[in-house]
C-alpha atoms as an extended CHARMM CRD file, in Angstrom:
* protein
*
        81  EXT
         1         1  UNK       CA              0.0000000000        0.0000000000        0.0000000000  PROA      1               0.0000000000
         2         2  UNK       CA              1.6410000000        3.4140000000       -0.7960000000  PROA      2               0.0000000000
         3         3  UNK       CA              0.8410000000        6.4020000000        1.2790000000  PROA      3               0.0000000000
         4         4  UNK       CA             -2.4870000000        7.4470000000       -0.4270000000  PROA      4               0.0000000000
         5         5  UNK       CA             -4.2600000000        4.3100000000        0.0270000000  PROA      5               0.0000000000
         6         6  UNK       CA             -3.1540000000        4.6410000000        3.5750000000  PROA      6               0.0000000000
         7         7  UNK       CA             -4.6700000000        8.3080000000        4.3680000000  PROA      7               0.0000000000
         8         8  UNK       CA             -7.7650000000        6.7880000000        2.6810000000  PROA      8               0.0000000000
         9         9  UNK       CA             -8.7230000000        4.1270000000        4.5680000000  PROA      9               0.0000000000
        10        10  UNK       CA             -7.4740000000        5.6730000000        7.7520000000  PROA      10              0.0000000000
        11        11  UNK       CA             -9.8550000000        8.3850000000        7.1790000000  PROA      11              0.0000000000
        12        12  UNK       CA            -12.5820000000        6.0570000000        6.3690000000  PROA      12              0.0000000000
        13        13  UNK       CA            -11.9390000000        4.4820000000        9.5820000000  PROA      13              0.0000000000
        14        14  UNK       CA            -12.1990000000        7.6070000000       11.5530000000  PROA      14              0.0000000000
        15        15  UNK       CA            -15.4290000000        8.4780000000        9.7630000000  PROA      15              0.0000000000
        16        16  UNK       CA            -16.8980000000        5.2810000000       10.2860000000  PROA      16              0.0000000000
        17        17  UNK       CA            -15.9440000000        5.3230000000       14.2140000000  PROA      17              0.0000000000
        18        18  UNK       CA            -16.2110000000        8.7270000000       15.2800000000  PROA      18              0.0000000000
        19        19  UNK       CA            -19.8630000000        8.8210000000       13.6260000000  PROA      19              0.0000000000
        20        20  UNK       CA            -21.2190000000        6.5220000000       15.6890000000  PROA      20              0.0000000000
        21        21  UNK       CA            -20.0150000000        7.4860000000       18.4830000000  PROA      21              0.0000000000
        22        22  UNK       CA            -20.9870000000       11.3170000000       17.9210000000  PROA      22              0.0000000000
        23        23  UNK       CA            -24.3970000000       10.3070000000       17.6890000000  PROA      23              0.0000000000
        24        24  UNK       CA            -24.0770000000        8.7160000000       20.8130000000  PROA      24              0.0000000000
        25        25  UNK       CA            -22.9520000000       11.6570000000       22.8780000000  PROA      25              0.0000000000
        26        26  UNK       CA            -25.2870000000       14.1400000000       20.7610000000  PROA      26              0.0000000000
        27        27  UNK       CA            -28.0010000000       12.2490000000       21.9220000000  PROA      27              0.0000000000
        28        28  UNK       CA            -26.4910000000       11.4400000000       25.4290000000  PROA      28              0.0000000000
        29        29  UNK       CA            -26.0670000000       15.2930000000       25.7670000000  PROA      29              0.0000000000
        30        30  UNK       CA            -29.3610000000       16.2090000000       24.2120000000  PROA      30              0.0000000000
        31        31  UNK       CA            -31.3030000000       13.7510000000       27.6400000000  PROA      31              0.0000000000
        32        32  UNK       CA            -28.9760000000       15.4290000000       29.7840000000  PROA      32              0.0000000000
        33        33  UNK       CA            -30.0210000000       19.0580000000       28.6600000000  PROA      33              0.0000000000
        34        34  UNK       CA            -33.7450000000       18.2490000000       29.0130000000  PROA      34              0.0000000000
        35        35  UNK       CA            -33.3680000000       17.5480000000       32.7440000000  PROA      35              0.0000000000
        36        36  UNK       CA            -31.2590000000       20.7500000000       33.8550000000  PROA      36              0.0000000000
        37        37  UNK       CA            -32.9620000000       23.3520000000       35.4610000000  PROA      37              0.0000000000
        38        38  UNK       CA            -32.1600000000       26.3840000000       36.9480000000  PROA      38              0.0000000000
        39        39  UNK       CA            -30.9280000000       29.8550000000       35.5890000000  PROA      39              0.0000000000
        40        40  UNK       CA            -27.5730000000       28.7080000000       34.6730000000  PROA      40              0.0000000000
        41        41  UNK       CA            -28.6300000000       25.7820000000       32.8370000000  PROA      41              0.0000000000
        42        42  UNK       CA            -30.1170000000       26.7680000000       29.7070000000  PROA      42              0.0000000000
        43        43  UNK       CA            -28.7570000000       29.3460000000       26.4490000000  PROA      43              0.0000000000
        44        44  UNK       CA            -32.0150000000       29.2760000000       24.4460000000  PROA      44              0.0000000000
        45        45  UNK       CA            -32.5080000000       32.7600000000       25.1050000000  PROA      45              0.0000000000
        46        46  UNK       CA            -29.1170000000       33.7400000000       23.8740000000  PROA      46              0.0000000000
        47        47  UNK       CA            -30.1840000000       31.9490000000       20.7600000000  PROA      47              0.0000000000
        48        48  UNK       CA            -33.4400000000       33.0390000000       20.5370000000  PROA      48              0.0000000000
        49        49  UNK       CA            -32.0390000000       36.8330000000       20.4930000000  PROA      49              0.0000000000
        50        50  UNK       CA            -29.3320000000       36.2420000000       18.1890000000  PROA      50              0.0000000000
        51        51  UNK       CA            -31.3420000000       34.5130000000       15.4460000000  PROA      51              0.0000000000
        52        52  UNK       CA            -33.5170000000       37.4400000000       15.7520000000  PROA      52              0.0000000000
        53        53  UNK       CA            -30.8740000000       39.8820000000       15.4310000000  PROA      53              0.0000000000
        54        54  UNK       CA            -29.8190000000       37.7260000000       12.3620000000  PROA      54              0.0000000000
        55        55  UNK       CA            -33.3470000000       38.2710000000       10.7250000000  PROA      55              0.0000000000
        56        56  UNK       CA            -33.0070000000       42.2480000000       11.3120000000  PROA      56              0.0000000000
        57        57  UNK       CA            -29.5270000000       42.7110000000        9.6850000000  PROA      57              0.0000000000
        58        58  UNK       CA            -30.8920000000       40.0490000000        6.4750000000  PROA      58              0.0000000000
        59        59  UNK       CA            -33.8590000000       41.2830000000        6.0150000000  PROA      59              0.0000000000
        60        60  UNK       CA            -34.3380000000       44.8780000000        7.0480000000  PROA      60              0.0000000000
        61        61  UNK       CA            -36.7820000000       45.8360000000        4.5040000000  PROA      61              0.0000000000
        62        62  UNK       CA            -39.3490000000       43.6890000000        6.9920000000  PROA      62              0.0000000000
        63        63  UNK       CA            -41.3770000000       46.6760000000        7.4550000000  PROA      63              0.0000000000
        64        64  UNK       CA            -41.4630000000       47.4930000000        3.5700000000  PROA      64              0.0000000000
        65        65  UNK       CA            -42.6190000000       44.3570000000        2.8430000000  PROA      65              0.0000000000
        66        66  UNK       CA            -45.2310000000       44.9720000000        5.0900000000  PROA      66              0.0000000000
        67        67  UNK       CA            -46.1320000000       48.1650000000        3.4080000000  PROA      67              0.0000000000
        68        68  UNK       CA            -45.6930000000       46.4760000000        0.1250000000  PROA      68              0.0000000000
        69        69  UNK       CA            -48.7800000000       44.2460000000        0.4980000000  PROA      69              0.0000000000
        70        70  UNK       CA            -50.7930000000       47.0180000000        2.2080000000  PROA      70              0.0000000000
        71        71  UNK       CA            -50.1650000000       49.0400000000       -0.8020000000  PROA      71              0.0000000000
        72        72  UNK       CA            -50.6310000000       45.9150000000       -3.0590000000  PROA      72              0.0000000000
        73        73  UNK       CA            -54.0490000000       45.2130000000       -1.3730000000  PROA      73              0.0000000000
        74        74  UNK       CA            -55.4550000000       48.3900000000       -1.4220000000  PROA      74              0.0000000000
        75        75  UNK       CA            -54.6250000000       48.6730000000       -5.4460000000  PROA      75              0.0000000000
        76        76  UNK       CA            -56.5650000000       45.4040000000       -5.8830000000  PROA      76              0.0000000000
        77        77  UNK       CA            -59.8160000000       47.1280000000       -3.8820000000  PROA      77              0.0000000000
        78        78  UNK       CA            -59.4920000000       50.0740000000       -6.2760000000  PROA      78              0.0000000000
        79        79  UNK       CA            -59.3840000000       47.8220000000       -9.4010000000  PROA      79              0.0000000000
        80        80  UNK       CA            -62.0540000000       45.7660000000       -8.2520000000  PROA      80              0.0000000000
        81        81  UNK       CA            -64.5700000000       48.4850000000       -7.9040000000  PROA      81              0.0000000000
């Protein structure tokens, strides 16, 4: 085997270990989470308010959408009539 061949199937090794047993300790960690309580147990907050800061600085024309349909509806009431 020459050095390629190598680096391949030790990689393929690794992946098919290490997946296995990432699942396991996802999932392990994911039970453990669930039964924490407190104030210093949980960061969903801390996600919450970032993925909404995320939204703001993507999409900042939120509002003009808004304003977009308003606009749009009342056009279709005028056409209608």
């Amino acid at each position: 085997m020459d050095f390629m061949q190598l680096c391949v199937l030790g990689g393929l090794i690794l992946v098919v270990i290490a997946t296995p047993w990432m699942m396991v300790v996802f999932v392990r960690d994911m039970f453990r989470h669930n039964s924490r309580t407190g104030s210093g147990g949980g960061g969903g907050g801390g996600i919450i308010g970032a993925m909404l800061e995320i939204d703001r600085i993507v999409n900042p024309a939120g509002q003009h959408v808004q304003e977009a349909k308003e606009v749009e509806q009342e056009e279709e009431g005028i056409g209608g009539e």
